[in-house]
C-alpha positions as a LaTeX table, in Angstrom:
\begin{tabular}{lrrr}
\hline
Residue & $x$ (\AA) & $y$ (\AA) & $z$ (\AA) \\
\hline
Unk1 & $-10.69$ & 18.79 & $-66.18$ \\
Unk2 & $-8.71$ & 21.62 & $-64.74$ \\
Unk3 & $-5.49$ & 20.77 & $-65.33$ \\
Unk4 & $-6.95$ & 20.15 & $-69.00$ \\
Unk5 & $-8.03$ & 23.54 & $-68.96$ \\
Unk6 & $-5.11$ & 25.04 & $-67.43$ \\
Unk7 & $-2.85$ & 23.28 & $-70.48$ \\
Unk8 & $-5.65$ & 24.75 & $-72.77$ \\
Unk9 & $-4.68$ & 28.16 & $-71.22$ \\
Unk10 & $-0.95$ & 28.14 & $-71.59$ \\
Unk11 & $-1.43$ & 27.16 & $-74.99$ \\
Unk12 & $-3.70$ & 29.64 & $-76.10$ \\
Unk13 & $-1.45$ & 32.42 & $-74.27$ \\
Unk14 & 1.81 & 30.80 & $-75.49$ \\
Unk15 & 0.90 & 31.17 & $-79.11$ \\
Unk16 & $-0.18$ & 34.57 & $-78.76$ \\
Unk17 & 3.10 & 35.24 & $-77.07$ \\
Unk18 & 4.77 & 33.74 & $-80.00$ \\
Unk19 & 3.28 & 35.28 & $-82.79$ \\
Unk20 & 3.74 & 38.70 & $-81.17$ \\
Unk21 & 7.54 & 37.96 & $-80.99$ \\
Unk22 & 7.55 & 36.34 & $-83.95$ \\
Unk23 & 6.13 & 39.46 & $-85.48$ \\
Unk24 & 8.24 & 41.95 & $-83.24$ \\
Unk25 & 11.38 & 40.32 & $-84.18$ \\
Unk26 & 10.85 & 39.67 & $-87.25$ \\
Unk27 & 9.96 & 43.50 & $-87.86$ \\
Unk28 & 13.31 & 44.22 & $-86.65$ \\
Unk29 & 15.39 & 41.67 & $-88.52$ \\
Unk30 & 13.89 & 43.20 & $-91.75$ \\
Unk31 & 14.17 & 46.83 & $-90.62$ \\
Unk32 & 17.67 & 46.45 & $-90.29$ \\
Unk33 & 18.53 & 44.35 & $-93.37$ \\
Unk34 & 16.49 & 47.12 & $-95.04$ \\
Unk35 & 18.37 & 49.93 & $-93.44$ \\
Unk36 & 21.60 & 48.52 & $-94.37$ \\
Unk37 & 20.96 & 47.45 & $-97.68$ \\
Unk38 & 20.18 & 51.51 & $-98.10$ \\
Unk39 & 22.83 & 52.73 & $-96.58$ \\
Unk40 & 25.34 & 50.35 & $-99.22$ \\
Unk41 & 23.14 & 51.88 & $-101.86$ \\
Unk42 & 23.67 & 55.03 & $-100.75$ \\
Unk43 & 27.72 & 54.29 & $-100.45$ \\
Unk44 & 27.60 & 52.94 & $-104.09$ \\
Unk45 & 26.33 & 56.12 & $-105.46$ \\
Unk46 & 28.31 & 57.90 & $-103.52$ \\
Unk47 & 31.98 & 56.59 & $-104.58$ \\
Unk48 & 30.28 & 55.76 & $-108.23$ \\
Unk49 & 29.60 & 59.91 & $-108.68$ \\
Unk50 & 33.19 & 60.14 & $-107.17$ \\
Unk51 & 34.90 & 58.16 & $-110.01$ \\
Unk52 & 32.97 & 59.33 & $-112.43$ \\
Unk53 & 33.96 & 63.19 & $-111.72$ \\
Unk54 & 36.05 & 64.60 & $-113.83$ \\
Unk55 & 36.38 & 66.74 & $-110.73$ \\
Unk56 & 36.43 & 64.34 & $-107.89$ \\
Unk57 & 34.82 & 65.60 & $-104.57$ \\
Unk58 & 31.93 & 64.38 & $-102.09$ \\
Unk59 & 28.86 & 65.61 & $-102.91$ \\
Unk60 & 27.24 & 67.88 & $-100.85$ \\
Unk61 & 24.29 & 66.11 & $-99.78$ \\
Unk62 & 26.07 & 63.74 & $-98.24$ \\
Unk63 & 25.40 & 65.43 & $-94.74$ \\
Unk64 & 21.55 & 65.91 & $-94.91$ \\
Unk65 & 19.55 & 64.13 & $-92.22$ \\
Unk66 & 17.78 & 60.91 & $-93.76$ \\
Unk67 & 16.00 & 60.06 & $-90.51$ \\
Unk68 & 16.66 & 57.44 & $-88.22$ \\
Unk69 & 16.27 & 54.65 & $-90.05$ \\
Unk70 & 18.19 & 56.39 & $-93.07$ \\
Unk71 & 20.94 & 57.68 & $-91.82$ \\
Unk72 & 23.67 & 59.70 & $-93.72$ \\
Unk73 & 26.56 & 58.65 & $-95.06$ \\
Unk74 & 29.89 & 61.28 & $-94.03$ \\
Unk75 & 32.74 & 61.48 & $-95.95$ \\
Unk76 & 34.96 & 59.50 & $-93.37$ \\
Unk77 & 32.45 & 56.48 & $-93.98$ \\
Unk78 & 33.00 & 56.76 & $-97.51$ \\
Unk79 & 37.00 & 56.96 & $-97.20$ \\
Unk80 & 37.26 & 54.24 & $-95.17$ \\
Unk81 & 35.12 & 51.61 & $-97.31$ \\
Unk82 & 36.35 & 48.48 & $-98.65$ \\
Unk83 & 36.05 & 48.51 & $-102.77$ \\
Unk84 & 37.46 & 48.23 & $-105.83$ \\
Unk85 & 36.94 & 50.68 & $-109.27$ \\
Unk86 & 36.75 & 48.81 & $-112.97$ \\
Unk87 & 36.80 & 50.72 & $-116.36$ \\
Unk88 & 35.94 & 49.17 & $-119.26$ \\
Unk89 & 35.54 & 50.59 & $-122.79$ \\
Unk90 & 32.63 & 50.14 & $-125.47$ \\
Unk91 & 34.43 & 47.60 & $-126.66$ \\
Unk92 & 34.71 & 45.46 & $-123.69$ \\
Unk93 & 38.08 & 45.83 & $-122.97$ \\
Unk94 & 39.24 & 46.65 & $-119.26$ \\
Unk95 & 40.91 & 50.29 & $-119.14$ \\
Unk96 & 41.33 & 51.16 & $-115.52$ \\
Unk97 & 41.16 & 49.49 & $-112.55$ \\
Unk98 & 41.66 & 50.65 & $-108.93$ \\
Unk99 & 42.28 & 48.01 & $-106.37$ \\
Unk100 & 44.43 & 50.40 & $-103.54$ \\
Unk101 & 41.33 & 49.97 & $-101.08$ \\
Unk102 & 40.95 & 46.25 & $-100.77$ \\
Unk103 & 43.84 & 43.72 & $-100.39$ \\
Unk104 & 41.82 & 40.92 & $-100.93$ \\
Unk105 & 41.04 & 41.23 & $-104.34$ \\
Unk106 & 43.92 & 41.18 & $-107.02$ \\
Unk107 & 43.71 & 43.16 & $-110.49$ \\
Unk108 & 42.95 & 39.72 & $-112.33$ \\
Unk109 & 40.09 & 38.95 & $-110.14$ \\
Unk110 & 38.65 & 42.11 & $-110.27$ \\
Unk111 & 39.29 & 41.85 & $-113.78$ \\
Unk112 & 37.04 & 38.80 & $-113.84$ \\
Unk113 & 34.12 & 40.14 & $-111.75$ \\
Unk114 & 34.00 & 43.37 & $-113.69$ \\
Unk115 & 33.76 & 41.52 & $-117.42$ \\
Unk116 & 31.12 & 39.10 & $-115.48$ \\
Unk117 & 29.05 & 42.13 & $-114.41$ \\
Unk118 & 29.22 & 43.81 & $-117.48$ \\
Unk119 & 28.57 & 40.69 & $-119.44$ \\
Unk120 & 24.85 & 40.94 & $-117.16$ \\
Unk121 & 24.17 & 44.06 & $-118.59$ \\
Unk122 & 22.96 & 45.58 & $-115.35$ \\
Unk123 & 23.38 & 48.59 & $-113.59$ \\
Unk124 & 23.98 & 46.83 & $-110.26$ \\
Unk125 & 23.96 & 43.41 & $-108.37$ \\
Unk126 & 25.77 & 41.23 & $-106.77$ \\
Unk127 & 29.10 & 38.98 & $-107.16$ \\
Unk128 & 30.45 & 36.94 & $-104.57$ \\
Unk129 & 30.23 & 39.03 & $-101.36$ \\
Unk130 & 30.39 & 42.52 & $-103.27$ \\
Unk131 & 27.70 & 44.25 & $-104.70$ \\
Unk132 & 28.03 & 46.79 & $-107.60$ \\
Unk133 & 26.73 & 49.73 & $-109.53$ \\
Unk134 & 27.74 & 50.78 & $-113.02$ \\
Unk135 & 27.23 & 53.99 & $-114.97$ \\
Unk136 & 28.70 & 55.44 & $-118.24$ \\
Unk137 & 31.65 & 58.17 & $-118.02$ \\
Unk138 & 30.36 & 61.77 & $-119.50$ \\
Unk139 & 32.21 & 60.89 & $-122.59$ \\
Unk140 & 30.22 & 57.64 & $-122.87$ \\
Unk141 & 33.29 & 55.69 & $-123.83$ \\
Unk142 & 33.84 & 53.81 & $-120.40$ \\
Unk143 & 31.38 & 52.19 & $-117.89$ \\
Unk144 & 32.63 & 52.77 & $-114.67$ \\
Unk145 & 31.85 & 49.76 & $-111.93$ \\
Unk146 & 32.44 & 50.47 & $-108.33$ \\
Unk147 & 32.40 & 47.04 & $-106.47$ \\
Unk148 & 31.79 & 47.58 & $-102.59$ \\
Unk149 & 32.51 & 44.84 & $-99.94$ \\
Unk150 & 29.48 & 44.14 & $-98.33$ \\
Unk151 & 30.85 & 41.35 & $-96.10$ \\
Unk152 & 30.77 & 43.29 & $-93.03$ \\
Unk153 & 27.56 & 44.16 & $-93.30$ \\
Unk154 & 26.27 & 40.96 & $-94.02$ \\
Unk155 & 27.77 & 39.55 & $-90.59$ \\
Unk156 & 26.20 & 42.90 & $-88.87$ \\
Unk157 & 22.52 & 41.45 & $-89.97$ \\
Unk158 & 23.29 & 37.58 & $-88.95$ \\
Unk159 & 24.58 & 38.37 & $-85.35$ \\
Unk160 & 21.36 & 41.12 & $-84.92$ \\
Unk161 & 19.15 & 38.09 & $-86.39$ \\
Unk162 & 21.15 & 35.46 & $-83.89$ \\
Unk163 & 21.25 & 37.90 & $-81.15$ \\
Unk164 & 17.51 & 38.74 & $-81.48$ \\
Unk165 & 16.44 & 35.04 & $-81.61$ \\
Unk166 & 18.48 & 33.68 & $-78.83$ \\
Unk167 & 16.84 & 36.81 & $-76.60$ \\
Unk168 & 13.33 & 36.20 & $-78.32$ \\
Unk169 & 13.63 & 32.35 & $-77.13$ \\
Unk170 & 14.73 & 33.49 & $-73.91$ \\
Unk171 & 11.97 & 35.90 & $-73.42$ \\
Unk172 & 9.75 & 33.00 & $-74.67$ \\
Unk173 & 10.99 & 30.89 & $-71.64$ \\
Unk174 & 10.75 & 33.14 & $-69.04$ \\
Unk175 & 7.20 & 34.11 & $-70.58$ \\
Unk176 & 6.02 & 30.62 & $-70.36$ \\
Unk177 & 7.22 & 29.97 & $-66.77$ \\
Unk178 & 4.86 & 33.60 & $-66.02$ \\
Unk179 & 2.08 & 31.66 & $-67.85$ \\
Unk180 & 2.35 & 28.63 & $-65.48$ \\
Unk181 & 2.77 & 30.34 & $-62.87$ \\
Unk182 & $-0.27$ & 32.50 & $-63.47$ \\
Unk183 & $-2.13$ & 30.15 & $-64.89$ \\
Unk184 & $-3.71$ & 28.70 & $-62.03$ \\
Unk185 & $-4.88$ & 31.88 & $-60.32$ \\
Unk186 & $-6.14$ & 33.22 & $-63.74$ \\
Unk187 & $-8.51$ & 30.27 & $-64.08$ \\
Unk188 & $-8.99$ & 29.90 & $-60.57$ \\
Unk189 & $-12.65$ & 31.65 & $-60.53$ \\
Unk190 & $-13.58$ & 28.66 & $-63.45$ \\
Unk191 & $-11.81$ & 26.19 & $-61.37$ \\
Unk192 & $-14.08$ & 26.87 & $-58.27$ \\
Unk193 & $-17.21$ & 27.04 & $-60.55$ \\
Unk194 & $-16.65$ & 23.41 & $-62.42$ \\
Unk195 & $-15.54$ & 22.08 & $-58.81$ \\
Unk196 & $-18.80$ & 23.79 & $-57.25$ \\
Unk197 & $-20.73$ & 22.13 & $-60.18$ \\
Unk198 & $-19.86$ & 19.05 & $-59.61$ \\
Unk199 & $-19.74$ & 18.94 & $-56.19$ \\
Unk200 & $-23.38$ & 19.59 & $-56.12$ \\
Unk201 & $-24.07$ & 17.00 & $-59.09$ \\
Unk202 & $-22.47$ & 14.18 & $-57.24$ \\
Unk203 & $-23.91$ & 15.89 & $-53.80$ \\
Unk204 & $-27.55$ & 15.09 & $-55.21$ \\
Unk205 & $-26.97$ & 12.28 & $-57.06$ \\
Unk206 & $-26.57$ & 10.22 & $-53.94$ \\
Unk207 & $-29.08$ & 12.72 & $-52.04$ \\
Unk208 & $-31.49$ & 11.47 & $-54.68$ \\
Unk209 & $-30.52$ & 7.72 & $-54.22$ \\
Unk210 & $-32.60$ & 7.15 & $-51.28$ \\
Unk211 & $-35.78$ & 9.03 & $-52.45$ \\
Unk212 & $-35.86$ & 6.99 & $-55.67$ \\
Unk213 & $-35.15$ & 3.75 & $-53.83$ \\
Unk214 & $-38.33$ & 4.00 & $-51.57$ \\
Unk215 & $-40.57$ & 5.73 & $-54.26$ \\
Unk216 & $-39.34$ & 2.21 & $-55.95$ \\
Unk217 & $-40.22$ & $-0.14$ & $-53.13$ \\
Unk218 & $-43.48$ & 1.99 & $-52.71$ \\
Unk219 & $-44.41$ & 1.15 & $-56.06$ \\
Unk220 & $-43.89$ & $-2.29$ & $-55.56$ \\
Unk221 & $-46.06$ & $-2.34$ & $-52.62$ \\
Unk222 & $-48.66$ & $-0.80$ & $-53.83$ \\
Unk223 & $-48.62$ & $-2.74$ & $-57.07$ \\
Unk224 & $-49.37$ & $-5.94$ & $-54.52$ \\
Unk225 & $-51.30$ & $-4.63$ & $-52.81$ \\
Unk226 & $-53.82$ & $-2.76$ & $-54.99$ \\
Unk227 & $-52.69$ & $-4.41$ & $-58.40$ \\
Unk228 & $-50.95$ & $-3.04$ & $-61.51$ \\
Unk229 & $-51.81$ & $-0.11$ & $-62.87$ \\
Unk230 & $-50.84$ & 2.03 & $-65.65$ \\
Unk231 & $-50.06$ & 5.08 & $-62.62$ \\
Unk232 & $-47.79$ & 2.89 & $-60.87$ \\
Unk233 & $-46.39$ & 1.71 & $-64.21$ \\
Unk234 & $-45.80$ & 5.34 & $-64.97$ \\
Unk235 & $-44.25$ & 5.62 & $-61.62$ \\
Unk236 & $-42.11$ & 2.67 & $-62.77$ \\
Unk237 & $-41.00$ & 4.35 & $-65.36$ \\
Unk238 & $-40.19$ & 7.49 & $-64.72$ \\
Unk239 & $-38.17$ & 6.18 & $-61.32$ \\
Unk240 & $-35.58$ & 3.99 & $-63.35$ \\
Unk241 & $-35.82$ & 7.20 & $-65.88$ \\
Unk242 & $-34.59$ & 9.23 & $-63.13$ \\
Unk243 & $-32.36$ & 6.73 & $-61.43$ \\
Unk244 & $-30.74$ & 5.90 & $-65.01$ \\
Unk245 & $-29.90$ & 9.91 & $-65.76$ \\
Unk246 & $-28.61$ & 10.40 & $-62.30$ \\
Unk247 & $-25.99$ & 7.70 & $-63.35$ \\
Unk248 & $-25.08$ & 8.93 & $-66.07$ \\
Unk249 & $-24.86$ & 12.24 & $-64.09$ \\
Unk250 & $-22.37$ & 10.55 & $-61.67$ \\
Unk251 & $-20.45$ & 8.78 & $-64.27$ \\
Unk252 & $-19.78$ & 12.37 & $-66.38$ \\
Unk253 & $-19.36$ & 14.60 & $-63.41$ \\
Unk254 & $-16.49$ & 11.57 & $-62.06$ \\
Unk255 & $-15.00$ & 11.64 & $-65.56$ \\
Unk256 & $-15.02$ & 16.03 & $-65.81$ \\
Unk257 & $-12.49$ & 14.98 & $-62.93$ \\
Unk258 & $-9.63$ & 14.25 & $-65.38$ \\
Unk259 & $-7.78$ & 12.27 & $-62.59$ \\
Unk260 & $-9.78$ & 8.97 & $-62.47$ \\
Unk261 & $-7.71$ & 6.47 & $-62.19$ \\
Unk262 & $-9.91$ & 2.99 & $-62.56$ \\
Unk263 & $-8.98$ & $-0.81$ & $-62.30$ \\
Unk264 & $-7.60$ & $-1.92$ & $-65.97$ \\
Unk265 & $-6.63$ & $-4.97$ & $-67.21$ \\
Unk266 & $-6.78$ & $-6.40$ & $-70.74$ \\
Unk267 & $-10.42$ & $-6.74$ & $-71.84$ \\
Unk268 & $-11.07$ & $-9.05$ & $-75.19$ \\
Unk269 & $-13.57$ & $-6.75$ & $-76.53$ \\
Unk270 & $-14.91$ & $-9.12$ & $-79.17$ \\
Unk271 & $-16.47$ & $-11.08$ & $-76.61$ \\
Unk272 & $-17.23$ & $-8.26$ & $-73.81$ \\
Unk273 & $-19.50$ & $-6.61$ & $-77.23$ \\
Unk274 & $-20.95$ & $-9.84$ & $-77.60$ \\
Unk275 & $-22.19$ & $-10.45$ & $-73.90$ \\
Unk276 & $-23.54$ & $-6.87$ & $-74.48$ \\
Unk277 & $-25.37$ & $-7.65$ & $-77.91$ \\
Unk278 & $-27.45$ & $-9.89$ & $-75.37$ \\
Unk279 & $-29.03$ & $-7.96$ & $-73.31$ \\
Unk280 & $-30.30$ & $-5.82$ & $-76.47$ \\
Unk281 & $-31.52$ & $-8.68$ & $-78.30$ \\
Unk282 & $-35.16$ & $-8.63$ & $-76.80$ \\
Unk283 & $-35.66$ & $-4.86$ & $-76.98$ \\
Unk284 & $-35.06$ & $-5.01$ & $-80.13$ \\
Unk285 & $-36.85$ & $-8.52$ & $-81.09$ \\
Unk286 & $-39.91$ & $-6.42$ & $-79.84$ \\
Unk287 & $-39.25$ & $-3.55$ & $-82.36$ \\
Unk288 & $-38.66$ & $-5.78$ & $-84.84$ \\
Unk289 & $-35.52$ & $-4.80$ & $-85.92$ \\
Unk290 & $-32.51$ & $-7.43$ & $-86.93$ \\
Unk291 & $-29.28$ & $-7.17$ & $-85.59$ \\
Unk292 & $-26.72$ & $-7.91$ & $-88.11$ \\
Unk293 & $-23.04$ & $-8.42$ & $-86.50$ \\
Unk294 & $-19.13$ & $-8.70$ & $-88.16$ \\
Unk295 & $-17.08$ & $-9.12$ & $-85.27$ \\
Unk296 & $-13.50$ & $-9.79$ & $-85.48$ \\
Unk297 & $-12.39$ & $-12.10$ & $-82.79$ \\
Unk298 & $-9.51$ & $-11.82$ & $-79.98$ \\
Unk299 & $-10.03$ & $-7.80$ & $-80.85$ \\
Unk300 & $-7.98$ & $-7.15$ & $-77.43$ \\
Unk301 & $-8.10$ & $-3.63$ & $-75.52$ \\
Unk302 & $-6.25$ & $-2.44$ & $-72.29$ \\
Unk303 & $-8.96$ & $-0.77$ & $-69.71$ \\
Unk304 & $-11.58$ & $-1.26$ & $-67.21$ \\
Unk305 & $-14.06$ & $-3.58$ & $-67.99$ \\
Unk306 & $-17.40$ & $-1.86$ & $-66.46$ \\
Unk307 & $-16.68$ & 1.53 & $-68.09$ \\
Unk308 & $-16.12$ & $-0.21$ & $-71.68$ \\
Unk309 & $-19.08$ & $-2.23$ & $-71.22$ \\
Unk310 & $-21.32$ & 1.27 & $-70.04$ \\
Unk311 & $-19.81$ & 2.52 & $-73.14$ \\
Unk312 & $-21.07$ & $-0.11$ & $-75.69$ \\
Unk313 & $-23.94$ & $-0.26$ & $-73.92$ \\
Unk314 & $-24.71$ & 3.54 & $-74.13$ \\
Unk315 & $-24.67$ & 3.71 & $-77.86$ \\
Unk316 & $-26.29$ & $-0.40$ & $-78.63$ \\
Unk317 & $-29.07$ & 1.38 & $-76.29$ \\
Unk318 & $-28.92$ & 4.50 & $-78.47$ \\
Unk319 & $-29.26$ & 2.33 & $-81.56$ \\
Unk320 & $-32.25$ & 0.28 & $-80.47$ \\
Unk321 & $-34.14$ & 3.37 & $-79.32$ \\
Unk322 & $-34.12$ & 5.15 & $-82.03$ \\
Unk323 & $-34.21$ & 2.69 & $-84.81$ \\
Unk324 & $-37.62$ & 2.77 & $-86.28$ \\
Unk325 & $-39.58$ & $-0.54$ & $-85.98$ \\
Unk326 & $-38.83$ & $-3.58$ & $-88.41$ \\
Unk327 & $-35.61$ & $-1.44$ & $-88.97$ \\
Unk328 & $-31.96$ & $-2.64$ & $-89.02$ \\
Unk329 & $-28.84$ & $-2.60$ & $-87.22$ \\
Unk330 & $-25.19$ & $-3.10$ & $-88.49$ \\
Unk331 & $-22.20$ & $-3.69$ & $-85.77$ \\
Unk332 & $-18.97$ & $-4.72$ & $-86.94$ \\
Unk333 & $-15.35$ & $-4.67$ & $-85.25$ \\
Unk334 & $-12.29$ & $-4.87$ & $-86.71$ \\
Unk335 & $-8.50$ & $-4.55$ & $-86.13$ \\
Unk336 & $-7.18$ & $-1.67$ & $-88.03$ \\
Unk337 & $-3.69$ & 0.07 & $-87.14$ \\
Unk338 & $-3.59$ & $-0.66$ & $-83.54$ \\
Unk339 & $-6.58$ & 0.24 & $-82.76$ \\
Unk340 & $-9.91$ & $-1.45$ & $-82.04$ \\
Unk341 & $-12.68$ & 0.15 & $-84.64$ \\
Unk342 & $-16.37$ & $-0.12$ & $-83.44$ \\
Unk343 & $-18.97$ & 0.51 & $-85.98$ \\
Unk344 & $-22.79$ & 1.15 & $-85.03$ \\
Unk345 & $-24.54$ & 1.50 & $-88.05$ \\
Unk346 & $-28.86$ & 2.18 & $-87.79$ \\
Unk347 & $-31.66$ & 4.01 & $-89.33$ \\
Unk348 & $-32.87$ & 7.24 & $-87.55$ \\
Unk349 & $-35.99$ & 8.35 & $-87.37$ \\
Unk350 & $-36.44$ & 12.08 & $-87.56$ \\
Unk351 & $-33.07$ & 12.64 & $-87.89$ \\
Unk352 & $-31.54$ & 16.03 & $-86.70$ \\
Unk353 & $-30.18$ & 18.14 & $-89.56$ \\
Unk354 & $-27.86$ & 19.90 & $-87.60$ \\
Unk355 & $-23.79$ & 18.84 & $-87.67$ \\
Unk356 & $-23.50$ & 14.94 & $-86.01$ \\
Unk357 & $-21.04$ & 15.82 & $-83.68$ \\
Unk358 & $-23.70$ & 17.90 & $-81.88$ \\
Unk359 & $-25.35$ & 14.55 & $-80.58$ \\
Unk360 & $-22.65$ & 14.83 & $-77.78$ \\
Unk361 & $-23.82$ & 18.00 & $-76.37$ \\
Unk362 & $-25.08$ & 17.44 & $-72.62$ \\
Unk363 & $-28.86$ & 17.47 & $-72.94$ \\
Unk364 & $-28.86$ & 17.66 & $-77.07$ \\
Unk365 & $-32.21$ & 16.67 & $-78.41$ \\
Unk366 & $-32.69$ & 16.71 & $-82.15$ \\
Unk367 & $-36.58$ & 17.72 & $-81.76$ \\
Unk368 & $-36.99$ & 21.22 & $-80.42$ \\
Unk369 & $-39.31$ & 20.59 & $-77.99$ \\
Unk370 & $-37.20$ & 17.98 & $-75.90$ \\
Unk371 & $-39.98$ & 15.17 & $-75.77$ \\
Unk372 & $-39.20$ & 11.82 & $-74.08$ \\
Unk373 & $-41.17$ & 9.66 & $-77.26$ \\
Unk374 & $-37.96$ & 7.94 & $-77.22$ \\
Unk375 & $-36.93$ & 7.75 & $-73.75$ \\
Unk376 & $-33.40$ & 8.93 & $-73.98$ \\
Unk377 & $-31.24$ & 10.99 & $-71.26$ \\
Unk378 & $-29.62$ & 13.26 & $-73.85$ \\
Unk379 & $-26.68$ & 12.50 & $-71.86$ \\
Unk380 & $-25.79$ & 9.14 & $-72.90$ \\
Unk381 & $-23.36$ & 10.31 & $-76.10$ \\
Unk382 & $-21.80$ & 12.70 & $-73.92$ \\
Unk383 & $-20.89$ & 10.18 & $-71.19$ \\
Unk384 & $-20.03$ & 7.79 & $-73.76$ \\
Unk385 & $-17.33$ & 10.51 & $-75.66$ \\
Unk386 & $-15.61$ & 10.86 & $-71.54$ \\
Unk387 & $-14.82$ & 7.26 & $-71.70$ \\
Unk388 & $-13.41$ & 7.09 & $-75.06$ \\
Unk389 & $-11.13$ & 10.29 & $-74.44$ \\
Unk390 & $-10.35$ & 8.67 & $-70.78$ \\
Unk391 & $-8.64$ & 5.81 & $-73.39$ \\
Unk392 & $-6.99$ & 7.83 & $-75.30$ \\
Unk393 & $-9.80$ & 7.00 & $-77.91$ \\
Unk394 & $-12.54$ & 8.88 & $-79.97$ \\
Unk395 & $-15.97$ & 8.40 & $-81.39$ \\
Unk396 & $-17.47$ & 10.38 & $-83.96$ \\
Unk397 & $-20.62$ & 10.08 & $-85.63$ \\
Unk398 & $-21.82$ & 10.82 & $-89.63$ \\
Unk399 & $-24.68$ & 10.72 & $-91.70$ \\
Unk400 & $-25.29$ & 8.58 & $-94.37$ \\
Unk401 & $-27.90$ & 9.02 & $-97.04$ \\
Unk402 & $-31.24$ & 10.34 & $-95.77$ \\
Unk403 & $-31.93$ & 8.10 & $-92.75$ \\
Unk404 & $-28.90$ & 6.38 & $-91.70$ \\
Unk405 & $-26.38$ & 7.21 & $-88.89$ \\
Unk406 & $-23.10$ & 5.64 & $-88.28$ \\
Unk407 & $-21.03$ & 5.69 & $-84.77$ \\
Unk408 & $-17.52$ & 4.96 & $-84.92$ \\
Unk409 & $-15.61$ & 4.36 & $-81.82$ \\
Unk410 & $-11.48$ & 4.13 & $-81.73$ \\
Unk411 & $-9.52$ & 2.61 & $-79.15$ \\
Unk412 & $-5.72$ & 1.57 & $-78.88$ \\
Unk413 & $-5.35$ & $-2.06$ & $-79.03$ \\
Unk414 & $-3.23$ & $-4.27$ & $-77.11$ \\
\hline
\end{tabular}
């Protein structure tokens, strides 16, 4: 159990870890894109006013402070960028052109990228790797389009966006081999409480061994000697009460262990259900209920043998118990995609109308005032939920209709 806490604790801080850098980088990846896609705005408007001049000359606001995030764009930025200049008449006809600051484009092709833009009929986009702003001349004869190389900004946002995620996984590394590291001594004070608890469960369950044993024999002495009575029938009872929830004590506080390593072998658990249908046949014969059974032969499991058996007896006891009288009971098992499905279907008197699965909380009783009328632990469900998980199985339990309850146990075939 506390090296299934521990994993639940470098889970929980490993996903917090990663949506904060998730977040944190992702915040930057987008700040950046956003910052340069501004700043090629900004260029674009810049070398379209230029072209359009009739006077040509940077505008003055090109050295005001746009913040951080903004920053200007100088005149030696704007000299030394990367574009091409396209005029084109009313008409559609190309006019102009200007390709002296890029070598890689040739008149005809940015003859073609200009007609495709204008064909758009929008002021700006995006062609290939150049993006592009438009406005009419003063005269309104022309449209000027500026075309401005973005590639190298492009590769400036991939290699911050690799460069941040190969440092964000290697933060994430060296953040989960922290979390192991710490993990132990931050769970340490829970550690020493479950191991305390236990301790002192298993401590007193054998403490409590002998006591019960002689209050037992006692019993049976006294019964010879004096006769049966109902107080030493009462005595009776509440002795194998006791001695039955201090087992299932032991058996929960050895499985909270998480490292039990028991005997397994291959168990047919068509037959192994069967042998334990037996020894519920006369409880419930004297409640009157019928047992109704669809078992699927050679239904073949890999585990220990005693713990499987506890656990079908656990909830074949829960069923007869709380069954009302004359009522019925419905077990079938069957093969279904690997796995070995147990079904305990039985009416339920009183039943709880809180959610099912709360019938394996430690101590659950559906009546409020925890009476014994039916002379259950409260503990059984919850021991019987350890074995399944020990098997890498479940159980989970459902209501159907007004008065039924089904139990459904899952366990890996062989």
């Amino acid at each position: 159990m506390i090296k299934a806490l521990q994993k639940k604790f470098i889970v929980a801080a490993m996903i917090a870890i990663t949506v904060l850098l998730l977040v944190l980088l992702g915040m930057i990846n987008t700040v950046n894109a956003w910052s340069t896609e501004q700043q090629s705005d900004r260029m674009l408007t810049m070398l379209l006013d230029n072209e359009i001049s009739l006077a040509p000359q940077w505008p003055p606001n090109t050295r005001e402070d746009r913040g951080f995030l903004a920053p200007p764009v100088s005149e030696d930025q704007a000299m030394s960028a990367v574009y091409f200049c396209v005029r084109i008449s009313n008409s559609g006809v190309v006019t102009k052109m200007d390709v002296s600051r890029i070598v890689s484009v040739t008149e005809a092709d940015a003859e073609e990228m200009a007609l495709q833009a204008y064909g758009q009929s929008r002021d700006s986009g995006k062609i290939r790797h150049f993006r592009y702003r438009a406005a009419a001349t003063p005269s309104g004869n022309d449209t000027v389009f500026v075309f401005l190389d973005t590639s190298t900004q492009t590769v400036s946002v991939l290699r911050v966006l690799i460069l941040s995620v190969l440092a964000g996984i290697l933060c994430w590394l060296l953040m989960l081999l922290l979390v192991i590291l710490l993990s132990k001594k931050a769970i340490r004070p829970i550690a020493v409480n479950l191991e305390k608890q236990k301790q002192f469960i298993t401590d007193a369950g054998h403490e409590i061994k002998t006591p019960l044993a002689i209050i037992l024999a006692n019993t049976d002495a006294m019964e010879l000697h004096s006769g049966v009575s109902k107080w030493s029938q009462n005595i009776r009872a509440q002795t194998v009460r006791l001695n039955g929830l201090m087992q299932n004590l032991l058996t929960l506080a050895k499985l909270d262990e998480g490292n039990v390593h028991l005997d397994a072998e291959a168990i047919v658990l068509s037959q192994l259900l069967e042998e334990s249908l037996h020894s519920f046949e006369e409880a419930a014969e004297l409640k009157g209920i019928s047992i109704q059974k669809e078992i699927q032969p050679d239904v073949t499991i890999h585990g220990n043998r005693d713990s499987i058996a506890r656990l079908l007896s656990i909830l074949m006891d829960n069923a007869v118990q709380y069954s009302p009288p004359e009522g019925r009971i419905t077990i079938s098992l069957q093969l279904a995609e690997k796995q070995a499905v147990l079904r305990i279907k039985n009416a339920c008197e009183n039943r709880p109308a809180e959610d099912p699965g709360k019938l394996f909380d430690r101590f659950y009783r559906g009546d409020s005032a925890r009476t014994q009328k039916s002379g259950g632990y409260g503990i059984g469900l919850s021991a019987a939920r350890a074995i399944a998980e020990l098997y890498k199985g479940t159980i989970t339990a459902q209501y159907e209709g007004r008065d039924w309850i089904i139990f459904t146990v899952r366990l890996p075939s062989t």
